[in-house]
N, C-alpha and C positions, 0 to 999 in steps of 0.2 A: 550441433552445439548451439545451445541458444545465452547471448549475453542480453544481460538486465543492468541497465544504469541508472540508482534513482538522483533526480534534481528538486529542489526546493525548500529545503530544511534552511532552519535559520530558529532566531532567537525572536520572541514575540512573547509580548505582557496577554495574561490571562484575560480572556476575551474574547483576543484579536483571531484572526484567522491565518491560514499558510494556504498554500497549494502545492503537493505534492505530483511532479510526474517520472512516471518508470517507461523508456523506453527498449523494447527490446530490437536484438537482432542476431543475424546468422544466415546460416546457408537456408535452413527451412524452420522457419518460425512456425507456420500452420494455424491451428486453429486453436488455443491455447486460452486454455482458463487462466487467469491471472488474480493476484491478489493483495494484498499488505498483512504484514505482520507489524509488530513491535514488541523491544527490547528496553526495559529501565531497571538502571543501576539495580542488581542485587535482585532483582525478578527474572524468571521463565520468560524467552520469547511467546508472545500468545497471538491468537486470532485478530485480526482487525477485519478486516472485510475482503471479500474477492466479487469476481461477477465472470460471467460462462463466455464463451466466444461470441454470440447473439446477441450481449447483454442480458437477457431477458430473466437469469437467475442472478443475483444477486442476494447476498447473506452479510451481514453486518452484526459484529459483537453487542452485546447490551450496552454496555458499558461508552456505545459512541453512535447508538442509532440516534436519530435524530441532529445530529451534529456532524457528522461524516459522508458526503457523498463517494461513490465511486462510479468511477465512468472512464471510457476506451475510446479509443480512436483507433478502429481498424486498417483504415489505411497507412496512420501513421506508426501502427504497431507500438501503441503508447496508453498506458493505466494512467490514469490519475486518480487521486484521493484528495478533494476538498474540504477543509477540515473549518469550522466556523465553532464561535462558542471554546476555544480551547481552555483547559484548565491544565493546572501546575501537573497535576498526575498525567497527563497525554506524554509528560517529556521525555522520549526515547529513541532509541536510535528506528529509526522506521525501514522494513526491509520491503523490499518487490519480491515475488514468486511468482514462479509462472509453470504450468503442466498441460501436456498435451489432453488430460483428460477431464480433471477437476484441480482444485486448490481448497483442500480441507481445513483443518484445525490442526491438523501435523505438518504443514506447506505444500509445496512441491518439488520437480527435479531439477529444477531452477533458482538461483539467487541472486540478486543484486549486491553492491557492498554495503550497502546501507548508506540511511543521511540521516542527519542530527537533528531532533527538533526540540526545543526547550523553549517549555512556557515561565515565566516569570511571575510571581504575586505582586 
């Protein structure tokens, strides 16, 4: 069993930035693709970005490349999602995922509870 906790959500004027981190844990976390999703009022959870155990894949939605980094910390068994550039549409609840194999556009066998991010005009 693997737990996911994310940290960093908060209230911030369009613009500004956040940092997102997901850290997991359990008996055998492994090698674990991981990823972000998000959730806004009245929307489908969709795709934000993930990246492979190596780093070295990483996939990013349209809708947030260039504004979004993701990046890991293996030893610390910890995603983060840097978010800069935010606009009022980013505000949702932002989930962690994480899979022993991949992390696609339908998630993985893994969740976080989510945390809240809201941009302001």
């Amino acid at each position: 069993q693997v737990q996911l906790v994310e940290s960093g959500g908060g209230l911030v004027q369009a613009g500004g930035s956040l940092r997102l981190s997901c850290a997991a844990s359990g008996r055998t976390v492994g090698s674990y693709a991981m990823g972000w999703f998000r959730q806004a009022p009245g929307k489908e959870r969709e795709f934000v970005a993930s990246i492979s155990w190596s780093g070295d894949y990483i996939y990013y939605a349209d809708s947030v490349k260039g504004r979004f980094t993701i990046s890991r910390d293996n030893a610390k068994n910890t995603v983060f999602l840097q978010m800069i550039s935010l606009k009022p549409e980013d505000t949702a609840v932002y989930y962690c995922a994480a899979d022993p194999f991949y992390v696609g556009a339908s998630g993985g066998d893994y969740w976080g509870q989510g945390t809240q991010v809201t941009v302001s005009s």
